[in-house]
C-alpha positions as CSV (number, residue, x, y, z in Angstrom):
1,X,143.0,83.4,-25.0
2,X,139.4,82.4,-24.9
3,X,138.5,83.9,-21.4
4,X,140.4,87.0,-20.1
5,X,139.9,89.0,-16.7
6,X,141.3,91.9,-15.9
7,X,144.2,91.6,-13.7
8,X,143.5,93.9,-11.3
9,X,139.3,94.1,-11.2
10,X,139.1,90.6,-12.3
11,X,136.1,92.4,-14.7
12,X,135.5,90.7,-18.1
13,X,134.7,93.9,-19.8
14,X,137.6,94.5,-21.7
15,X,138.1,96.0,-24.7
16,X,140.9,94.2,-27.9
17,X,142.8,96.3,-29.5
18,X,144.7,95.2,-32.7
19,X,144.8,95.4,-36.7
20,X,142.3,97.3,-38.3
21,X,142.8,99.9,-35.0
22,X,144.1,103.3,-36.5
23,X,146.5,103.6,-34.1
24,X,148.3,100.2,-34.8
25,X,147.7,101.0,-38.8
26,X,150.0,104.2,-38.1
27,X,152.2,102.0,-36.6
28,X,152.1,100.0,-39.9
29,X,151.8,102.6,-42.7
30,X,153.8,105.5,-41.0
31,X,157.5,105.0,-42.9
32,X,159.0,107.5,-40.1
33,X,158.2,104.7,-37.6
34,X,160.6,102.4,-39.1
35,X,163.6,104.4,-37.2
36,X,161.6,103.2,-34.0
37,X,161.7,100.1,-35.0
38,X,165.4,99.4,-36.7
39,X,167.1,101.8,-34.8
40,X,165.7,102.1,-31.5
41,X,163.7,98.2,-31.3
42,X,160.5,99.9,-30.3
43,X,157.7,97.2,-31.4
44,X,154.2,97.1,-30.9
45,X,152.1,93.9,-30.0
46,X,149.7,92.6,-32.2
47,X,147.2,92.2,-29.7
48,X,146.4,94.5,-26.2
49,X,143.8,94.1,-23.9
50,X,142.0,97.5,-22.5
51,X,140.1,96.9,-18.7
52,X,136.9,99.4,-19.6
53,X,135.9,98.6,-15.5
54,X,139.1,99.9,-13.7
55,X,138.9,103.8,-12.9
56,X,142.8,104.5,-13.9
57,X,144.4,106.2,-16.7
58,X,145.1,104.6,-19.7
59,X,148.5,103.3,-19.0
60,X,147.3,101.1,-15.9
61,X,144.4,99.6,-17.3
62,X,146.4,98.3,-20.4
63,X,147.4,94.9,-20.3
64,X,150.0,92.7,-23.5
65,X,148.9,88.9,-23.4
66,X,151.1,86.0,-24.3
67,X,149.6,83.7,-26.4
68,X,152.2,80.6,-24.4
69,X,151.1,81.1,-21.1
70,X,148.1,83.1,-21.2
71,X,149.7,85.8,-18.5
72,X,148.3,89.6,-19.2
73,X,151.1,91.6,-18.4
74,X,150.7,95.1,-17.6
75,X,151.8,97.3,-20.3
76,X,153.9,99.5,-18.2
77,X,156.5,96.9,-18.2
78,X,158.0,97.7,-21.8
79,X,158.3,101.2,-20.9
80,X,161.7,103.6,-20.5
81,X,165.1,101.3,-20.8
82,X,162.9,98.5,-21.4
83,X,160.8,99.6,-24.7
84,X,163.7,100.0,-26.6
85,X,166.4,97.3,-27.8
86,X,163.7,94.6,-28.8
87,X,164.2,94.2,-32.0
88,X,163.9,90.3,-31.7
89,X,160.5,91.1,-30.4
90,X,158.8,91.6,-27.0
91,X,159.8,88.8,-24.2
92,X,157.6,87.5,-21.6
93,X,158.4,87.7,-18.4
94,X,157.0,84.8,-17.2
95,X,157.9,82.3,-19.4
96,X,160.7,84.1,-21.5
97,X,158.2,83.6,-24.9
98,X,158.3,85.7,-27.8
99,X,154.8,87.8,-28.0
100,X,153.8,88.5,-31.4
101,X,154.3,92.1,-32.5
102,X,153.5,94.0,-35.7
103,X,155.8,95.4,-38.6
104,X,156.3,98.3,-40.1
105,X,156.1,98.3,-44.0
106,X,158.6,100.3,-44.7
107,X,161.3,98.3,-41.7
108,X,159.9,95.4,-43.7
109,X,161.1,96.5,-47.1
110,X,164.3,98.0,-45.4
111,X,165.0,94.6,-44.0
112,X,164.0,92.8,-47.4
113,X,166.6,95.0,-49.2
114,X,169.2,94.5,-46.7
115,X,168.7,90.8,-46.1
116,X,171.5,89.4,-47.7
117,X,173.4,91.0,-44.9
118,X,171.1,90.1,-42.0
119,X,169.5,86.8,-42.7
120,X,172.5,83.6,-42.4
121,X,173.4,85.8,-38.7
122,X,170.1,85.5,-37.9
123,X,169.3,82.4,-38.7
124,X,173.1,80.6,-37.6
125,X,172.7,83.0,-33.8
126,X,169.9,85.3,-33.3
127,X,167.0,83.2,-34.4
128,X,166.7,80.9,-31.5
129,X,168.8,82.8,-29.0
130,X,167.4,83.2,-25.7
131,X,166.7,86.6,-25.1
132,X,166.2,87.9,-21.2
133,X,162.5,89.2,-20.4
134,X,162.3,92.4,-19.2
135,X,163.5,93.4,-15.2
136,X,162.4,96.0,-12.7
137,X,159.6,97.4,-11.1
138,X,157.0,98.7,-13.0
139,X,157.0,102.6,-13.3
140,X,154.4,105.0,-11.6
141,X,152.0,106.0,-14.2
142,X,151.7,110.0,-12.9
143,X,148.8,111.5,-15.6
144,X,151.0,112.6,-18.2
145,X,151.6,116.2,-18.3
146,X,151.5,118.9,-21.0
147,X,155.0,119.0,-20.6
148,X,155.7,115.2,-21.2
149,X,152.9,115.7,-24.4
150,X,155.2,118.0,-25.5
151,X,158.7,116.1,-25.4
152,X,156.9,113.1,-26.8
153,X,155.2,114.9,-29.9
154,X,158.4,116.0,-30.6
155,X,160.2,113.5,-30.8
156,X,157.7,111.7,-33.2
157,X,158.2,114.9,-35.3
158,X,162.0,114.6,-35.1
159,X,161.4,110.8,-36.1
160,X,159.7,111.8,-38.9
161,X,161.7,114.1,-40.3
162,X,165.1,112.2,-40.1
163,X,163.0,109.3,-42.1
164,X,161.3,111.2,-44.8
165,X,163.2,114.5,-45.3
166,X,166.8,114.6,-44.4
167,X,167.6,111.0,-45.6
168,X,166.0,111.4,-48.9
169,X,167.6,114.8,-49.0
170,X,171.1,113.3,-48.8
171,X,170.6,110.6,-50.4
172,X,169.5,112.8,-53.7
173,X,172.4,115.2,-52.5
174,X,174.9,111.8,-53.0
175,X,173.4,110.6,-56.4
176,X,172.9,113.9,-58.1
177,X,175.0,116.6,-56.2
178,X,171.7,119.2,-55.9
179,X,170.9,119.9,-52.0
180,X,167.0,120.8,-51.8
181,X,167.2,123.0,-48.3
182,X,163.4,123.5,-49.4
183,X,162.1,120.6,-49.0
184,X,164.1,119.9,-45.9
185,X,162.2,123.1,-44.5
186,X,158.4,121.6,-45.8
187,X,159.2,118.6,-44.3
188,X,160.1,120.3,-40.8
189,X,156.5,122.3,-41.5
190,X,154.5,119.2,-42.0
191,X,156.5,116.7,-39.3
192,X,156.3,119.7,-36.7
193,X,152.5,119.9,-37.4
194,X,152.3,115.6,-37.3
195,X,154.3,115.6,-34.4
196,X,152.1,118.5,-32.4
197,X,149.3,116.1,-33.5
198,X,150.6,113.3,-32.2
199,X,151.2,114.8,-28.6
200,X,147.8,116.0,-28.3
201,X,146.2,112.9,-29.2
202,X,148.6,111.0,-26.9
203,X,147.3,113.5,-23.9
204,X,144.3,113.2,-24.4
205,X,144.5,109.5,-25.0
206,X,147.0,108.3,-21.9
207,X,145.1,110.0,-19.2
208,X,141.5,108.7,-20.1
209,X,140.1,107.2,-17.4
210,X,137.9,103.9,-17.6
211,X,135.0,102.7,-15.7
212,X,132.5,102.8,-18.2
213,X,131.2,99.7,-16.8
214,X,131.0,97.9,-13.6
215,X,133.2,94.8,-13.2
């Protein structure tokens, strides 16, 4: 997209967001994000566009483009029943195109090691089935509240901890018999801590406010 307005305040000043951000290199690297993405089909676009001009939170001043139509669709749409179950990828609503989205390593190397399972499906159905866009209305963005922080940073932590602790934990338990409750606590410690992290920084991050600039 060689020119893009903001939707809403038609301002030009608007900020790209994609790979090297360190947000979207979490997204990447983290291999407790790979349950998101496998289990849950939670992805992330490549690219986002972030209006600096409008004075909103975060969440309505964030806008996914497709690359086939050039639409800026407002991110809110691939939230609650719609951000999970797109494991094909995300789906434009206007004109039903796959947007690109990014991979995590680790669902990557799942996939790869799984592929003689997955692949001729894919390739003989799911490759070039058409999959619905998204429906309804797009939610109210209320500023998110300690409480919400909360439930979302631990979830992340609970992510985390199914996908680096209590899997390898019983996977070792199946090969070798031992069960290491230990290191199932030290994980809990350190994804607890991650996903308290997380919550704060998502605060913090979702109820920012632009107009930095005028439109």
């Amino acid at each position: 997209m060689e020119e893009v307005a903001c939707p809403k305040c038609h301002s030009a000043y608007l900020k790209r967001t994609q790979l090297p951000n360190c947000s979207l290199l979490h997204w990447v690297l983290n291999p407790g994000l790979a349950v998101n993405e496998l289990i849950l089909g939670q992805r992330i676009p490549k690219l986002t566009f972030e209006c600096r001009s409008c004075q909103l939170p975060y969440a309505e001043r964030n806008f996914i483009p497709c690359p086939s139509c050039n639409t800026l669709h407002d991110s809110r749409v691939w939230t609650g029943r719609n951000g999970i179950g797109n494991w094909l990828g995300l789906i434009c609503p206007t004109c039903s195109a796959r947007i690109p989205c990014l991979w995590n390593l680790t669902s990557l190397l799942i996939l790869l090691l799984l592929s003689p399972v997955w692949y001729l499906p894919y390739r003989l159905y799911f490759k070039d089935r058409r999959v619905s866009p998204p429906t309804g209305a797009i939610p109210d963005s209320a500023m998110i509240t300690p409480k919400t922080s909360v439930r979302m940073g631990f979830f992340f932590g609970a992510m985390m901890w199914v996908a680096v602790s209590l899997v390898p934990t019983l996977v070792r338990y199946a090969r070798v018999g031992t069960f290491d409750f230990y290191a199932l606590l030290f994980g809990a410690g350190v994804c607890l801590l991650a996903g308290a992290t997380f919550g704060i920084l998502m605060h913090f991050t979702l109820n920012r406010k632009g107009g930095k600039r005028g439109g």
